[in-house]
C-alpha positions in Angstrom: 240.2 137.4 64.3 236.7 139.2 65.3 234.1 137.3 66.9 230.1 137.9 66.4 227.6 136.6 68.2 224.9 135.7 65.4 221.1 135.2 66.3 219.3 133.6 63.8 215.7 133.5 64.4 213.0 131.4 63.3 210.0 132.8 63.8 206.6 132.1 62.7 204.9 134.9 60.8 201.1 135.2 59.9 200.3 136.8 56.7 198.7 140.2 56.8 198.7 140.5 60.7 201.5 143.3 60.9 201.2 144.5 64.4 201.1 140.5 65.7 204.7 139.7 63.7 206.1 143.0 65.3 205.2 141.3 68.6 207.5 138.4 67.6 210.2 140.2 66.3 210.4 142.6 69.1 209.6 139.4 72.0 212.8 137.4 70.1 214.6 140.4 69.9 214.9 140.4 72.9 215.5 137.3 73.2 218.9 137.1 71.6 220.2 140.6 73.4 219.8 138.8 76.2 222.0 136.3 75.0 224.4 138.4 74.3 223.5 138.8 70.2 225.9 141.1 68.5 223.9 140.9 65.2 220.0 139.6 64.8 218.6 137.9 61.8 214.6 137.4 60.7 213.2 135.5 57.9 212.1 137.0 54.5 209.0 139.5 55.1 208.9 138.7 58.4 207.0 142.0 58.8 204.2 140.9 56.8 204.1 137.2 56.8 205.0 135.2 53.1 203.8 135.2 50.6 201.8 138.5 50.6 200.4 137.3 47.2 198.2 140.4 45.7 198.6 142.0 48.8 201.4 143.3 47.5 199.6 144.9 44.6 197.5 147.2 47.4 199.3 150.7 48.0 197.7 150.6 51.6 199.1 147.2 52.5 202.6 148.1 51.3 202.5 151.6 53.4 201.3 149.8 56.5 204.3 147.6 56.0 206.5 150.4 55.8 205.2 152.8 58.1 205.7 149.5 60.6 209.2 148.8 59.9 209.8 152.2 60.9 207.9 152.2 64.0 209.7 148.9 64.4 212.9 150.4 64.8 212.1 152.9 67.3 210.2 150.7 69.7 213.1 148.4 69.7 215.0 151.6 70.4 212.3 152.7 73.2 212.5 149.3 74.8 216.4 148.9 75.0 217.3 147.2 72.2 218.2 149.6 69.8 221.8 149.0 70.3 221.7 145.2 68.8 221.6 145.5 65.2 218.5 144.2 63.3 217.8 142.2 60.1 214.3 141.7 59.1 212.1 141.3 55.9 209.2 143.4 54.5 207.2 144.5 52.3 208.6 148.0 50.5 208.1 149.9 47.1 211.3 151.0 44.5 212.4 154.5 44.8 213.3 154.7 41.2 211.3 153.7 37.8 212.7 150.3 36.4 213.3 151.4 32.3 213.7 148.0 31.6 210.8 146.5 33.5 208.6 149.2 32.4 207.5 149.8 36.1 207.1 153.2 37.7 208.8 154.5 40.9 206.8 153.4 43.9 206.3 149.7 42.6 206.6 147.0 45.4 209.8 145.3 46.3 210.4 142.2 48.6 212.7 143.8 50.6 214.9 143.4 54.1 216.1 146.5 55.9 219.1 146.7 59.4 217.5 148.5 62.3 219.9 149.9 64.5 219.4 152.8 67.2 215.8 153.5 66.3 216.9 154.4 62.8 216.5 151.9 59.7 220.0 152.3 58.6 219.9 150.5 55.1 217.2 149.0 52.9 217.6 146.1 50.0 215.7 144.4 47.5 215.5 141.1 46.3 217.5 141.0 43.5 216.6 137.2 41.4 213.1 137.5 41.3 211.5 133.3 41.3 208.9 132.9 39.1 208.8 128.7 38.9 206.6 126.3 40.8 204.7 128.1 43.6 206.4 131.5 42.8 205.2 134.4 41.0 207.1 137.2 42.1 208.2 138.5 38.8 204.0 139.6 38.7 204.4 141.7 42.1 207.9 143.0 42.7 210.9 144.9 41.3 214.6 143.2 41.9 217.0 145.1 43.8 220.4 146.5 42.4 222.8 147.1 45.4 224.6 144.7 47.3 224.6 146.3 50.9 227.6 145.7 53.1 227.5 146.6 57.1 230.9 147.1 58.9 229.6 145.9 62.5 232.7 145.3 65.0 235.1 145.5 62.4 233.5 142.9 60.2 232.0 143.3 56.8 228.5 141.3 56.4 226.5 141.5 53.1 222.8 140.9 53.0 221.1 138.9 50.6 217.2 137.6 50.4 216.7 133.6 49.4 216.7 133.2 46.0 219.6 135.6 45.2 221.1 132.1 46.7 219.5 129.9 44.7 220.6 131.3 40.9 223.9 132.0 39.8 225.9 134.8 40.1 224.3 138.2 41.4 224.7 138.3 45.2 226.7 135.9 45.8 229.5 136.7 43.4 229.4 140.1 44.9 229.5 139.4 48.6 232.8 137.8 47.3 234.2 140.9 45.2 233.4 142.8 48.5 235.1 140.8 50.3 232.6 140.0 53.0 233.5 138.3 55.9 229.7 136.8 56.4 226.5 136.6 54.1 223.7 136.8 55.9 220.8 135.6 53.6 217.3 135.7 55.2 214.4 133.5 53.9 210.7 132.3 53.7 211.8 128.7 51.9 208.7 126.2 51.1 208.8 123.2 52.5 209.0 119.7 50.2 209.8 116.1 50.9 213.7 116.1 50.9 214.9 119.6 50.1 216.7 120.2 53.4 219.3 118.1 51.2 219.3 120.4 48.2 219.2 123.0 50.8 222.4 122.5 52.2 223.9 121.3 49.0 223.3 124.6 48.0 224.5 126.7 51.2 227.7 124.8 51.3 228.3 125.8 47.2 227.3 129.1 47.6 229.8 129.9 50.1 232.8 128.2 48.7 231.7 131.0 46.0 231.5 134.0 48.5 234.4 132.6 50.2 232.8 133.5 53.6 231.0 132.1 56.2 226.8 131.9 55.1 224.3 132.3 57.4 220.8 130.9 56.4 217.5 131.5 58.9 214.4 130.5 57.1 210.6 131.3 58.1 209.2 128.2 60.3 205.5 127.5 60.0 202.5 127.3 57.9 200.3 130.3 55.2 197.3 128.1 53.3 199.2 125.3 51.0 202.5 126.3 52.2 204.4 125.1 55.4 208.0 126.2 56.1 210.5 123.9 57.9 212.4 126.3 59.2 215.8 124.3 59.0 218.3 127.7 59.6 222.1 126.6 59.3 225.5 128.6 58.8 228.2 126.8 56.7 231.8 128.3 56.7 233.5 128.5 52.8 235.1 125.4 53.4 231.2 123.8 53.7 231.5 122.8 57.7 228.2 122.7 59.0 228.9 125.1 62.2 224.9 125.3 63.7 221.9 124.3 62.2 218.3 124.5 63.4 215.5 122.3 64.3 213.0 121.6 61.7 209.1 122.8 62.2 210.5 124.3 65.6 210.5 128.5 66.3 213.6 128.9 68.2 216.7 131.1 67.6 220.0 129.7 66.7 223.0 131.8 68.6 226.3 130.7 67.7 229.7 132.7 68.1 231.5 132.9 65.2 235.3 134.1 64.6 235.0 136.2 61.2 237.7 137.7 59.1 238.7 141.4 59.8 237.5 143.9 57.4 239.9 144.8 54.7 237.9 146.9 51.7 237.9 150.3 51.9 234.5 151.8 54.0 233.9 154.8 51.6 232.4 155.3 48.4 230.4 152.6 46.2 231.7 149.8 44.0 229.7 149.2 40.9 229.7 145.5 39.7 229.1 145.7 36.3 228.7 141.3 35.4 225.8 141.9 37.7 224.6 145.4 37.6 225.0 145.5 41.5 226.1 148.5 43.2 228.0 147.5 46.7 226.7 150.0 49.5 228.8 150.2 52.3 227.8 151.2 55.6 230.1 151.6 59.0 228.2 150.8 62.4 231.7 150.0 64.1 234.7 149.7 63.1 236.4 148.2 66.5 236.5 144.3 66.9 235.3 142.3 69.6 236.9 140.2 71.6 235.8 136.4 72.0 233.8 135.6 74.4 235.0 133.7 77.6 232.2 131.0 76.8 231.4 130.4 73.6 228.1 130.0 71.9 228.4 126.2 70.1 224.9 125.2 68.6 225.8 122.2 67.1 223.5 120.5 64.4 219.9 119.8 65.5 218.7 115.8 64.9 217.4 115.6 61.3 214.4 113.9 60.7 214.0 111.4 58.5 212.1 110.8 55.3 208.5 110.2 57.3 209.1 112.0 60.4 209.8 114.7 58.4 206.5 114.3 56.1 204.5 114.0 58.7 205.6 116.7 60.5 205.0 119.3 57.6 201.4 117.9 57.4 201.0 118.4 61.3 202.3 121.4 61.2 199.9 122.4 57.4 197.2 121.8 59.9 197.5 123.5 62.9 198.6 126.4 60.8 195.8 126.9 58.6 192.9 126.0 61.3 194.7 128.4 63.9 195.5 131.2 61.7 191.9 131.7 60.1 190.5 131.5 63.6 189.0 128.2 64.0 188.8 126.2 67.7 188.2 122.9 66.4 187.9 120.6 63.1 185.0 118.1 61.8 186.1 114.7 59.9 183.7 112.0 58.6 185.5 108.6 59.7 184.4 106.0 57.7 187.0 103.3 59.1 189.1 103.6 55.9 193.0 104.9 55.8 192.6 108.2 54.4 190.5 108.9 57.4 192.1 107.7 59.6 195.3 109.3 58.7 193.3 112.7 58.6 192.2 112.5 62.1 195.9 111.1 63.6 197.1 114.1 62.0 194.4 116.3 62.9 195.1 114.9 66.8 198.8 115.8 66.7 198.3 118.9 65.7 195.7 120.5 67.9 194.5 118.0 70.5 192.4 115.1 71.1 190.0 117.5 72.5 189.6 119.9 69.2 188.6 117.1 66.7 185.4 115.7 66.3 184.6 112.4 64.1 181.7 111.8 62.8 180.6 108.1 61.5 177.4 108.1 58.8 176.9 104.7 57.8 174.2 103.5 54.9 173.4 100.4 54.1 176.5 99.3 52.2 178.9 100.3 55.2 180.3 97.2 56.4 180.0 96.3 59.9 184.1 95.9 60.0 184.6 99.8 59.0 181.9 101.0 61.4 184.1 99.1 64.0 187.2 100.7 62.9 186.2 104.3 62.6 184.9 103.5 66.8 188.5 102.1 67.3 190.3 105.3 65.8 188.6 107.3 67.8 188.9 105.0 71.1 192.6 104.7 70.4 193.2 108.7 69.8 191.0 110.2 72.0 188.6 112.7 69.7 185.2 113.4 70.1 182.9 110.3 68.1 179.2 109.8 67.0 177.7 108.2 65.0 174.8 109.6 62.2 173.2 107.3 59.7 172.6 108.7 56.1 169.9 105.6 55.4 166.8 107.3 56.2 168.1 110.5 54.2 169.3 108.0 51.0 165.6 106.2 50.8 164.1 109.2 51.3 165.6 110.7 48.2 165.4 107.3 46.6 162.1 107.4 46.6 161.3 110.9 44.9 164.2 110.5 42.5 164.6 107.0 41.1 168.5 107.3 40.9 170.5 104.6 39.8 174.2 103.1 39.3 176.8 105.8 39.8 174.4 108.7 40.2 172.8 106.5 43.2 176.7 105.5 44.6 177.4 109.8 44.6 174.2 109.9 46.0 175.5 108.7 49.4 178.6 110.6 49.3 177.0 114.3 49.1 174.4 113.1 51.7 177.6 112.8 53.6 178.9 115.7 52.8 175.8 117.9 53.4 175.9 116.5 57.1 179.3 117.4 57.5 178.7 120.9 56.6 175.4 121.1 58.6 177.3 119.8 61.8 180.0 122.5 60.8 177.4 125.5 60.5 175.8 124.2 63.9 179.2 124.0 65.8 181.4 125.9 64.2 183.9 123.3 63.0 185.9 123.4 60.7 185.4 120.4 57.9 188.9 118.7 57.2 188.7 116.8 53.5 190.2 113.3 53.3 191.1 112.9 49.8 194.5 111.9 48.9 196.6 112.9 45.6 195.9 109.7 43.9 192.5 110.4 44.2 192.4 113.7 43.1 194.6 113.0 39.7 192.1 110.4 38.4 188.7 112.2 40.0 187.9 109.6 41.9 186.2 111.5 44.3 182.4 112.7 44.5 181.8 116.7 43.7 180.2 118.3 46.6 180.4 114.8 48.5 183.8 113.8 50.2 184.9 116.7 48.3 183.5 118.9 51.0 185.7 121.1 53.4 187.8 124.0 54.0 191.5 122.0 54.2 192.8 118.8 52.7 195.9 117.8 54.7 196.7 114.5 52.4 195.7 116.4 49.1 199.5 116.0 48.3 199.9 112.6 49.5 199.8 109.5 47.2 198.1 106.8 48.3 200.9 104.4 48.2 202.3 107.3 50.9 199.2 107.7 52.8 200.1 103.9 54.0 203.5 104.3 54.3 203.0 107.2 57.0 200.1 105.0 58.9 202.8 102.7 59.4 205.1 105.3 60.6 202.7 106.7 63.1 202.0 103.6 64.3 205.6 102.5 64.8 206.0 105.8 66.6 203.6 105.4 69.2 204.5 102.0 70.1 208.3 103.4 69.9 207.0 105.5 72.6 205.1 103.0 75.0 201.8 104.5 73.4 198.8 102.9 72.0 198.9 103.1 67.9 195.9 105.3 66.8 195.2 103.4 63.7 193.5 100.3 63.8 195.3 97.2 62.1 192.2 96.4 60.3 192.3 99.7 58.6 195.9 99.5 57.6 195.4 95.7 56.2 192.0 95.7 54.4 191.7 96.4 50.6 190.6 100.4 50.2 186.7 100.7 49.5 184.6 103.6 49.2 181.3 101.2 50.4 178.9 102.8 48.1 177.9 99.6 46.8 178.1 95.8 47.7 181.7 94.6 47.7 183.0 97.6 46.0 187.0 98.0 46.5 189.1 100.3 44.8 190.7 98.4 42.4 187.3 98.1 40.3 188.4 101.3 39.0 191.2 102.2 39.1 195.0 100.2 38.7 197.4 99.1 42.0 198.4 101.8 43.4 201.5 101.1 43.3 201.6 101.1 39.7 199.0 104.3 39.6 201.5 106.3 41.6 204.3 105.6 39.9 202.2 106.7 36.4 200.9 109.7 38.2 204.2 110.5 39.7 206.1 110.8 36.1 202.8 112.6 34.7 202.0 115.2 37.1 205.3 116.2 39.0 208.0 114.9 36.0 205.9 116.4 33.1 207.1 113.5 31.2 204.7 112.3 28.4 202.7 109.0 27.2 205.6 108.1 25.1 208.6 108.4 27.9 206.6 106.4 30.3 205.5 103.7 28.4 209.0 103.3 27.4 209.7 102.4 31.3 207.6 99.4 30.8 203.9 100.4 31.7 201.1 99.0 29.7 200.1 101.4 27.2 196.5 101.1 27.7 196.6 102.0 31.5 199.0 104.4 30.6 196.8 106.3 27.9 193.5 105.7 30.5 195.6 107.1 33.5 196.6 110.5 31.4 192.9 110.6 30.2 191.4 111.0 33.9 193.7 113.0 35.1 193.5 115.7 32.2 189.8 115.1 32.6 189.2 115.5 36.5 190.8 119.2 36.0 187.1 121.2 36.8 187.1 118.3 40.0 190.7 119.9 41.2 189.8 123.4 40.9 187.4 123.4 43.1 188.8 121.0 46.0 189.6 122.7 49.1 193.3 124.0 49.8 195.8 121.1 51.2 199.3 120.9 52.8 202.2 120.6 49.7 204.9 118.0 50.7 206.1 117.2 46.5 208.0 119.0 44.3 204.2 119.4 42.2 200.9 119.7 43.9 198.0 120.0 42.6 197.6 124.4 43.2 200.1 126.5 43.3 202.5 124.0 41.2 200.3 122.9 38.6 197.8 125.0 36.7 196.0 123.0 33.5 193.1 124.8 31.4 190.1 123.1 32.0 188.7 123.4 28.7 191.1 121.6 27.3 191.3 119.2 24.0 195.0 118.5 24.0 195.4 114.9 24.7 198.5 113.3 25.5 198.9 110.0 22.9 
């Protein structure tokens, strides 16, 4: 039976920056040839980073993709490692007009192409085309109609791009027709809380369909709202798990794998009619390999579990989004409650003690207890700390405006906020908004006040959640003989925004047990007032709950960006009119 050598790399891409992902692909090119790679895999537009978004839409953007895959090919040629096969993702354009799609020739096309002695030897297109969730790729691209099959060392491997995996049929049903030893299927995968499940679910049913061995490498990382968890694996037909991949980690996973001997015919073209695919065969060699005298055996990477794993894509939302847009450091206004506090243990992990900077602004209804705590978080994790009352600004706008009750709570809140973005202007920080997803379904949350910022790392995190992982973090750094960064105080007081005297949170708003569970059928089930008062919640808070979050829509749109960890967040995932008289009863 053949053996390949298999290099799946993880790599992470930045969006736009063309010549900097070259640099990767070439640097873990080499890499895996000098582990003896017989074939090398990178994600989905690797080339150009995903997902390009309107990019795609720009004729100079796509050429500049092109022209790079081609230069591509021959510096990995010029550089001695043309001879190693290459798999990698860009950005391309159709050849042909699409008569059903109404598109001309020349339209753009998420593609993958094999690079092999300085020449790209064979191109594809993506051929199921996602248009759900955070997906719109039906508004950018043109599907693909061939299924391309590479003879390499006497083994037939057929290419396919993520979600040609993830419906029915197409691909996958004619890697099997082929006959295909391996499908190699290359990916930029979102992360969400527990879909490295679904994920191998999938992989494993996918190639008891192809009846081959399927190789999966996925983009690791972080582009705006999106993080990827990396998480590559190959799974033979049978469903054995034969290597998978750290999560959140770039790395390549090399594993030797003995394949099945190429039996199909290497001329001519197969049409598939069920699926409109055309099988493209093309010969690099035709003479097997022997195994190797030591063999390549991965093993499976330790999964991490539900909060580890959580945590980590919000670490690693962070560190992507303040790194890639050119930032040094990040500004949080610590007001000793959890959301803060979580914020800034985050913000810690993910770029240093050194590169975040707290900033307390008490007024006169900050209790001594939170001013106390905000001084311990920082003690405890290391970051920069000061401290800048907002009293004199509050009287002094007191005095020439008059305001009272809620106006005069909000008040506070965008004096905050202006003092965050001064500090920010002055230093160059970058402001890092604390509110959580409970918050931001109900609008309990001040415009232009705590509001304020250019990245919301918890803006997908319930509040019941945001607790849950302050435990977690906790428990880890005492796991690891380390002082906890967030103060028990923090974790065991009621929540309070402090912007008047013995305000908690509760005033206005339900448990949050209870909200979360509302919010969680609302927003990310889509299940109406009916279906989840039938669970047993009161129909009062049920009706109130649906009002303010339908009504804190305007408040949503213009809160900053923030990591997604759910199935739903409030962005990509979920897009309500604002004007909007529908009203769920």
């Amino acid at each position: 039976m053949p053996s390949l050598r298999l290099a799946l790399n993880q790599i992470d891409a930045t969006v736009g920056d063309i010549d900097g992902n070259a640099e990767l692909i070439v640097r873990w090119t080499r890499h895996a040839t000098e582990q003896g790679a017989d074939l090398v895999a990178f994600p989905e537009q690797a080339l150009t980073g995903y997902p390009v978004e309107d990019l795609a839409l720009r004729p100079s953007f796509v050429e500049a993709s092109r022209s790079a895959l081609v230069a591509l090919a021959g510096r990995l040629q010029a550089e001695g490692l043309g001879a190693t096969p290459v798999v990698v993702g860009y950005l391309g354009k159709s050849q042909t007009a699409s008569t059903r799609l109404g598109l001309p020739a020349g339209s753009p096309q998420n593609c993958a192409a094999l690079l092999h002695q300085g020449e790209v030897v064979t191109r594809l297109a993506k051929h199921h085309l996602p248009n759900y969730g955070v997906f719109d790729e039906f508004r950018y691209f043109v599907p693909g109609d061939t299924l391309p099959v590479i003879r390499l060392h006497g083994v037939d491997v057929a290419l396919a791009i993520c979600e040609d995996i993830w419906q029915d049929g197409g691909r996958v049903q004619a890697a099997r027709q082929a006959d295909a030893g391996l499908l190699l299927v290359i990916n930029a995968s979102p992360y969400e809380a527990d879909k490295d499940d679904a994920r191998l679910a999938l992989v494993r049913k996918r190639a008891a369909e192809a009846d081959c061995t399927l190789a999966y490498v996925n983009l690791v990382g972080g582009q705006d709202e999106l993080v990827f968890d990396g998480d590559s694996l190959v799974v033979d037909a049978s469903g054995e798990v034969l290597a998978r991949a750290p999560q959140f980690e770039q790395g390549c996973l090399l594993i030797d794998l003995d394949l099945p001997a190429a039996t199909a015919a290497a001329d001519g073209a197969t049409r598939i009619v069920a699926d409109g695919l055309e099988i493209k065969r093309t010969v690099l060699s035709e003479e097997p390999l022997a195994a190797p005298e030591q063999r390549v055996v991965p093993g499976q990477a330790r999964r991490l579990d539900e909060l580890e794993e959580i945590y980590a894509a919000l670490v690693c939302g962070v560190r992507a989004y303040v790194e890639k847009n050119g930032f040094k450091s990040v500004l949080i206004g610590l007001s000793g409650g959890i959301d803060s506090a979580l914020v800034a243990a985050i913000a810690v992990d993910a770029l240093g003690p050194e590169h975040v900077f707290g900033v307390s602004m008490p007024s006169a209804y900050s209790s001594q207890h939170s001013r106390d705590d905000a001084a311990e978080l920082a003690a405890h994790t290391g970051l920069h700390y000061r401290t800048v009352p907002i009293a004199p600004m509050f009287d002094a706008y007191m005095e020439g405006l008059g305001l009272t009750g809620l106006a005069e709570e909000n008040l506070q809140s965008r004096l905050r906020g202006t003092t965050l973005m001064a500090i920010s202007n002055q230093e160059g920080h970058l402001v890092l908004a604390p509110g959580n997803k409970s918050e931001l379904a109900v609008g309990y949350s001040t415009l232009y006040g705590d509001s304020v910022g250019a990245f919301g790392p918890i803006k997908d995190v319930y509040k019941t959640l945001v607790f849950r992982l302050s435990r977690w973090r906790n428990d880890a750094a005492v796991a690891r003989g380390e002082t906890p960064p967030i103060p028990e105080n923090t974790l065991t007081k009621p929540p309070s925004a402090e912007l008047r005297p013995g305000q908690v949170d509760t005033d206005s708003l339900p448990e949050y047990d209870v909200l979360d569970a509302v919010l969680t059928a609302y927003v990310e089930q889509d299940r109406g007032y009916a279906e989840i008062v039938a669970d047993g919640y009161d129909a009062a808070l049920v009706e109130r709950v649906i009002r303010l979050v339908d009504g804190a829509e305007y408040k949503r749109r213009q809160y900053p960006p923030g990591t997604k960890i759910s199935s739903k967040n409030f962005g990509r995932d979920r897009r309500q009119p604002i004007t909007n008289r529908w009203r769920e009863s």
